[in-house]
C-alpha positions in Angstrom: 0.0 0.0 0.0 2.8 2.6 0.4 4.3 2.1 -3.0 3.1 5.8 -3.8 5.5 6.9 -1.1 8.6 5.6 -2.5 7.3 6.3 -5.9 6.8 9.7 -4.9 9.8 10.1 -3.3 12.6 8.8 -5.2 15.1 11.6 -4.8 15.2 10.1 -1.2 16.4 7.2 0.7 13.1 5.3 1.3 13.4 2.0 3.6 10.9 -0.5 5.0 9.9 -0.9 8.6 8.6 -3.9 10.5 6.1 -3.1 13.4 3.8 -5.1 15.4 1.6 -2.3 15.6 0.8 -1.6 11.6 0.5 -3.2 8.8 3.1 -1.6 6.6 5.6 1.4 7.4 8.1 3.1 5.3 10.7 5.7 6.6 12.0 8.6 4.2 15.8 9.2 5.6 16.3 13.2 6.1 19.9 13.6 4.9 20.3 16.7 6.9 19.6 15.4 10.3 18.5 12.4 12.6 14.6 13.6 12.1 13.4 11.0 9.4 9.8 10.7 8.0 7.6 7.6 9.1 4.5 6.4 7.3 2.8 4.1 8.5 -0.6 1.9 7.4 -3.1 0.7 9.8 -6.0 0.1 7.5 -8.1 -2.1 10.5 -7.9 1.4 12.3 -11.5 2.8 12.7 -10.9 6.0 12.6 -7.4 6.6 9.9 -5.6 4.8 7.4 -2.4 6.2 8.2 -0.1 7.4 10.7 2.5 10.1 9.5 5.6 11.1 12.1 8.6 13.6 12.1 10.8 14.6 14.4 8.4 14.7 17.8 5.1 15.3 16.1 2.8 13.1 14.2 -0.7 13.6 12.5 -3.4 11.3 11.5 -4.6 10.9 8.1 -7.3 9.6 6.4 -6.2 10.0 2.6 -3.2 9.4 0.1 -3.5 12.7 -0.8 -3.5 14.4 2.2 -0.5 12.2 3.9 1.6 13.8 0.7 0.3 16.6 1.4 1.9 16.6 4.6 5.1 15.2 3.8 5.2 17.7 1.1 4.8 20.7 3.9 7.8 19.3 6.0 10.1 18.6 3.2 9.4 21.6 1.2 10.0 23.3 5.0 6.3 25.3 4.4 5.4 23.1 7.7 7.7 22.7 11.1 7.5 21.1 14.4 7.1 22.5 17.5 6.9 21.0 21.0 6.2 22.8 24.3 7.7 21.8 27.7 6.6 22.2 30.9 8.8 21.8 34.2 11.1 19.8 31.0 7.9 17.4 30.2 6.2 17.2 27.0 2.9 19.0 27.4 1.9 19.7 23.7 3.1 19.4 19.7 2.0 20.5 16.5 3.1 21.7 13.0 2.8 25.2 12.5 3.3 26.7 8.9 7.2 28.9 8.4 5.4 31.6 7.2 4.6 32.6 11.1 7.8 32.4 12.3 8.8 35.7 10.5 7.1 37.6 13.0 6.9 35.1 15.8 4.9 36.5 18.9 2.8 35.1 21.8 0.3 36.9 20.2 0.7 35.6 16.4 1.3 32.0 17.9 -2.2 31.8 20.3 -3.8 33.2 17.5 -2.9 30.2 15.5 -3.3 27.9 18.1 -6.1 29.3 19.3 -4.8 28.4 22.7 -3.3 31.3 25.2 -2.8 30.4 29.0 -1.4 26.9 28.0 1.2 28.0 26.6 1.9 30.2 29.8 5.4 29.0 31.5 6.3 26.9 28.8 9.8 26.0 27.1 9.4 25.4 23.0 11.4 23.7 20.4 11.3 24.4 16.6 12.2 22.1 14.1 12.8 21.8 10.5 13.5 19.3 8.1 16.8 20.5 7.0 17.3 22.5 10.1 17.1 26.0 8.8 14.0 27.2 11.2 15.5 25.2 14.3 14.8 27.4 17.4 14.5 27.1 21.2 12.5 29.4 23.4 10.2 30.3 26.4 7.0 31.7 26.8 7.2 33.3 30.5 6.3 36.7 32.2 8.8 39.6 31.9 8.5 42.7 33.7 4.9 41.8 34.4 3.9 40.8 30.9 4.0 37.3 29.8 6.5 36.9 26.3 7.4 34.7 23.4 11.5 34.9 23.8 14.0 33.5 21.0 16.6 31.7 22.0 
């Protein structure tokens, strides 16, 4: 079933993965960094055919067409990764487009998110595929006024 990935993707390394969870998974091998691409297909799944992962973040994805759509976004670098920590645990991922990160604020971000105090007191992480956009920060009060800072 995941021909169309390596058909898709020939100008990468494309391997197979066993796993007693799926049926079938394929990783494309990022030759910038450790991060590599997972697809995998669990058609007796209720709810989605198929399981897409990079770096810390995954999504769940009912179409062909929308899980290359995806990979698309984090190879072509229009999509990144970005985890928020909590006292150093995970407390939340999720892509967000590059196009924000120009003008990155707590603002721009919550608007996105559509989330505000949960991202209060956090640490984040950006990633990208080929590293360009990587970036660590905080979201935490300064002089009275809680701040997106940069790292």
């Amino acid at each position: 079933m995941l021909e169309f990935i390596k058909e898709r993707y020939k100008d990468f390394e494309v391997i197979s993965l066993e796993s007693p969870y799926f049926d079938e998974c394929v990783e494309i091998i990022n030759p910038h960094r450790k991060e590599n691409i997972t697809v995998c297909y669990h058609p007796d799944n209720e709810w989605v055919d198929f399981t897409v992962k990079w770096s810390k973040y995954h999504n769940h994805i009912d179409s062909i067409e929308d899980v290359i759509k995806e990979i698309d976004g984090i190879i072509n670098e229009t999509e990144v990764d970005m985890e928020f920590y909590r006292n150093g645990e995970p407390c939340m991922g999720t892509g967000i487009k590059t196009a924000l990160l120009k003008n990155l604020t707590l603002d721009s971000l919550s608007r996105e998110l559509r989330i505000y105090d949960y991202l209060l007191n956090t640490t984040f992480t950006i990633r990208s595929f080929s590293g360009k956009y990587d970036m660590d920060g905080c979201i935490e009060k300064v002089d009275g006024k809680y701040t997106l800072i940069l790292e």
